[in-house]
N, C-alpha and C positions, 0 to 999 in steps of 0.2 A: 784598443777599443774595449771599454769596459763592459761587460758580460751585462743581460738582462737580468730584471728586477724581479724577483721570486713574488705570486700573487700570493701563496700561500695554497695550502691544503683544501679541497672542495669534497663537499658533505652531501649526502643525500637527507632528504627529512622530508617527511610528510606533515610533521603538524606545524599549526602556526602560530601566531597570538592569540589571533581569531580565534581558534580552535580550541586552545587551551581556557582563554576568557569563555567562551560556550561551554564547556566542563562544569565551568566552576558557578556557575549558573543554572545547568541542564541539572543539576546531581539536587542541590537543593528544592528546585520545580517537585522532582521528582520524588524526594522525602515527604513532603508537604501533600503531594498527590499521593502518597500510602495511605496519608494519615487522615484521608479522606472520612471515611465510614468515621473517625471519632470525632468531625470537628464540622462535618457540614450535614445538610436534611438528606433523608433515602430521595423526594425529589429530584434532588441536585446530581446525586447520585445518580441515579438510571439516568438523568440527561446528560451526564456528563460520559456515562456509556456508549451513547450514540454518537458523542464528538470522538470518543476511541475509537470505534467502528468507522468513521469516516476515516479517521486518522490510516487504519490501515487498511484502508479498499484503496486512499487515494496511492498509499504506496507501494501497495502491489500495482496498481495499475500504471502508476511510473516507473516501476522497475519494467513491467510488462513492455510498455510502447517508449516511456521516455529514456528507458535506457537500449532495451532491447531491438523498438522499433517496429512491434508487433502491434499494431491499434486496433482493441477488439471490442467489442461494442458485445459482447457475451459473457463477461465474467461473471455476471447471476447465476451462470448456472450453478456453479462453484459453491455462492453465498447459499444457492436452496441448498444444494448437497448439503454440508458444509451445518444446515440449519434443520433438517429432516434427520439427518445422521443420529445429530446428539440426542434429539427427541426421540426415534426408536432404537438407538442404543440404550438410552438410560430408563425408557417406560417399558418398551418392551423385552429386551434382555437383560434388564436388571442392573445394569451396570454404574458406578456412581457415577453421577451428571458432568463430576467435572474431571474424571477419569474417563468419558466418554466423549470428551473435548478433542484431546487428539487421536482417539482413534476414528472417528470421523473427520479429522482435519488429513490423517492417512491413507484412508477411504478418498477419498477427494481426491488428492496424490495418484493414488493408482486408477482413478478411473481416467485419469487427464491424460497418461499416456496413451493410452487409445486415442483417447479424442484427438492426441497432435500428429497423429498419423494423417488424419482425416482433414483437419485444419491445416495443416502446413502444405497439404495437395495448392495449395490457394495463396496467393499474396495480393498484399496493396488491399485495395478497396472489399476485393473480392473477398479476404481472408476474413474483412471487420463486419461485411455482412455474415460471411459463411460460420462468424461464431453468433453471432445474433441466431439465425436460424439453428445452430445445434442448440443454443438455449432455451430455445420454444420445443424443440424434442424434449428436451430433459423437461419440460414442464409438461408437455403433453403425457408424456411417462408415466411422471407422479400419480399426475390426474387419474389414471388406468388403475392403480396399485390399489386395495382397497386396505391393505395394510397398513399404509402410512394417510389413512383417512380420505383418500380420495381426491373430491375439489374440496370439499370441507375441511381439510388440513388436519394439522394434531392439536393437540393442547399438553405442554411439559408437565406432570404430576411428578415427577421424581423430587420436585426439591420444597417439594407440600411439606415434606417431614422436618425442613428449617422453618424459624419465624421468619416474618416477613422482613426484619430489622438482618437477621443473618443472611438469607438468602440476596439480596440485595447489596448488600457487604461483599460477598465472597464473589458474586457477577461482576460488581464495582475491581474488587481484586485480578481478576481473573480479565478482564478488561484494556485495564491496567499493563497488567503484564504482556498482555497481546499485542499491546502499542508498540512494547520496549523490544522485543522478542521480533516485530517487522520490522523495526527503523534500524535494528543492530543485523537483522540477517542479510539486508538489504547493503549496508556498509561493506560488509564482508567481504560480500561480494564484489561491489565495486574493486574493493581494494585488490580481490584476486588475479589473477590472471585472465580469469573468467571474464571478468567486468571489463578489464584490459580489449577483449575480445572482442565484444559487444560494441562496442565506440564504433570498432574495422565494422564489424556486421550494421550499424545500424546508417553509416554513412554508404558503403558501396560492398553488398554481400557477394559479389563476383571476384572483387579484388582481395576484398576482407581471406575468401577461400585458398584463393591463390598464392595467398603468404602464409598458408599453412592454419587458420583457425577454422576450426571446426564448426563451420554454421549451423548446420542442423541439428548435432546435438548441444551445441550450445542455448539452441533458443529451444530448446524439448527442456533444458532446464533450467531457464529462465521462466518459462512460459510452467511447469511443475511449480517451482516454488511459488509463483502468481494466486496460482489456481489452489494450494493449499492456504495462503493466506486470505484469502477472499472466503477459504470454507472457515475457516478461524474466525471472520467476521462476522459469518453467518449464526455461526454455533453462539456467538455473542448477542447476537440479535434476539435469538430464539430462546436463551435466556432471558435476557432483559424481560420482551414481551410475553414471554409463558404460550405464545398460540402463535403460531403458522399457519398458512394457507399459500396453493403453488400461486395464486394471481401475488403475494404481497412480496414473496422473499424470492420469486423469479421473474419481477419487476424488471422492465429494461431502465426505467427510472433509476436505478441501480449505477447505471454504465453512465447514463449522463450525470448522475452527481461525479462518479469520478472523473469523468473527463472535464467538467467545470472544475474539479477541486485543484487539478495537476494545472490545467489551461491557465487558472488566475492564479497560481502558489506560486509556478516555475518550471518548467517540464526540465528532467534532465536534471533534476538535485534533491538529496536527500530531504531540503531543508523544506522545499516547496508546497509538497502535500501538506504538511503540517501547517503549513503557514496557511494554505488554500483551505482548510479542511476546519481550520478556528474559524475561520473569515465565513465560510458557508455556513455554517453552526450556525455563527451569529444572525447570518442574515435570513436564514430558515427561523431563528425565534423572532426573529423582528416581522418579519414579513409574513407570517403565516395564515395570519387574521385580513391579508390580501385577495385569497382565490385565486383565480386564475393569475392577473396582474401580479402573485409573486413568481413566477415562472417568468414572466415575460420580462421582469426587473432584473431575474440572473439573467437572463439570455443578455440585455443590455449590458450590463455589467460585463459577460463575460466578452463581447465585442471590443467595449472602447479599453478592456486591459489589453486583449492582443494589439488594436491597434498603437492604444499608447507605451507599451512596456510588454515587447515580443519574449522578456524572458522571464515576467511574471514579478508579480509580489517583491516576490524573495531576490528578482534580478537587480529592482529599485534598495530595495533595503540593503543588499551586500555589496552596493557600489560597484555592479557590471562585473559579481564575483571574484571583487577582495577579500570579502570575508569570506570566511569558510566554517560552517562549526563541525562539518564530517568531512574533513580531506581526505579525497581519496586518490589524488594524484602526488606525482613526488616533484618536489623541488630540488634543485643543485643551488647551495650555498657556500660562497667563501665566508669563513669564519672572519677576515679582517673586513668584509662588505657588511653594510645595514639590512640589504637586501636582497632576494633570491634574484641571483642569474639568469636563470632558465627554468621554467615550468614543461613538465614532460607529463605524459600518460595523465592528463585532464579530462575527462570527456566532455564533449561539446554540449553546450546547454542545448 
């Protein structure tokens, strides 16, 4: 009896074609988009501000629920912090505006752990209301402070000492960099063991426990890093527009743009928010001159994509997630096969 056929040697890898074709792609976007302040109007600029802040509210809020499984209908609170901070950091203690960017995006950090003592008493339904009401605390708060302007809000003077061509430039930059600095921290994670976690916790958190992951501090840092990145958005915001006030930048309006951006991008993948977060841009400039009827056109919108396409935008576009431009799960491949074997450590869209 002649002896079995050797398949040959099997490889772990993460990336794909996909992935590497998205590289090589992603990298030039991203040159072009430096080179932004010397080749397009300050207009364009500050708008295109606003689609970076979408970019990364929708993915913290996807890390938040569509990885973690936490659905919070609160994360303004964060964006006011987050947008208050930088204002009396840099007007009031003097500090530069954009050196007081992450000390207030750390500030936000540390106050969230409090808060998930308080929030995680709570799940399901309860938990998405019970962040909505601590966000109306933290605005009723503000409102009380007569240091950080009251209901009247602030107005940013620190960066009066730039022209208007610089100042805008460097928010443009700084922007920018926020976008890259969520979609990369957010990867990381995925990749870690951490993110490994989170799949078990956001499927079945009794069984997830029982094999050994740490639920509760795992989603204390998921739900951290969330809630820093939403103050990052914030502090972006509150640049862009130079004036704050608690009704504008602790808007629950906030929580539905994100949950429409992730709902129609792709809940459950890096790629999605961005994709959701172009797509809602676009349709906030198109439809603005609507009134009410543009509100009711997203809500339309966001229906018949659940109904027609449960994994979003980005589930259509990547061919029911062949494509991949941030893999984060591993593949087993024989080097003499065209094809991976066995996909492992995926998480579920």
């Amino acid at each position: 009896m002649s002896a079995p056929a050797t398949v040959g040697p099997v490889k772990v890898r993460r990336a794909t074609k996909s992935s590497w074709i998205g590289l090589a792609v992603i990298v030039p976007i991203l040159i072009v988009l430096a080179l932004g302040p010397y080749i397009i109007s300050r207009g364009l600029q500050q708008n295109l501000v606003i689609l970076f802040s979408l970019i990364v509210l929708g993915t913290m809020w996807n890390l938040l629920a569509g990885y973690g499984g936490m659905v919070s209908i609160g994360q303004q609170a964060y964006i006011g912090i987050g947008a208050y901070g930088l204002v009396y950091i840099a007007d009031s203690l003097g500090i530069d505006p954009f050196l007081a960017v992450p000390v207030a995006v750390i500030i936000a950090g540390l106050l969230s752990l409090p808060i998930s003592f308080l929030a995680f008493r709570l799940s399901g339904g309860y938990f998405a209301i019970g962040t909505w009401v601590i966000a109306e605390v933290v605005r009723l708060i503000t409102m009380q402070i007569d240091a950080v302007g009251g209901g009247a809000g602030l107005t940013l003077t620190a960066l009066n000492v730039l022209s208007p061509g610089r100042r805008i430039a460097y928010v443009y930059w700084l922007s920018l960099a926020a976008v890259v600095i969520a979609v990369l921290v957010t990867y990381l994670i995925m990749r870690s063991r951490l993110g490994l976690g989170f799949t078990a916790i956001r499927d079945d958190a009794t069984a997830a426990g029982s094999l050994g992951v740490r639920v509760t501090s795992s989603k204390r840092i998921v739900y951290l890093v969330s809630s820093m990145g939403c103050a990052l958005a914030g502090s972006m915001i509150a640049a862009n527009t130079l004036h704050i006030t608690p009704e504008s930048v602790y808007s629950v309006q906030y929580s539905a743009f994100m949950i429409f951006i992730v709902v129609i991008g792709g809940m459950g993948t890096i790629e999605g928010p961005i994709i959701g977060a172009i797509v809602f841009y676009a349709l906030q400039q198109w439809l603005s001159d609507y009134g009410v009827w543009y509100l009711v056109i997203l809500g339309v919108l966001a229906i018949v994509v659940v109904l027609l396409a449960p994994r979003g935008l980005w589930g259509l576009l990547s061919l029911n997630g062949r494509i991949k431009l941030f893999p984060v799960g591993y593949r087993l491949v024989n080097p003499l096969e065209r094809f991976a074997v066995v996909k492992t450590k995926e998480p579920a869209a």
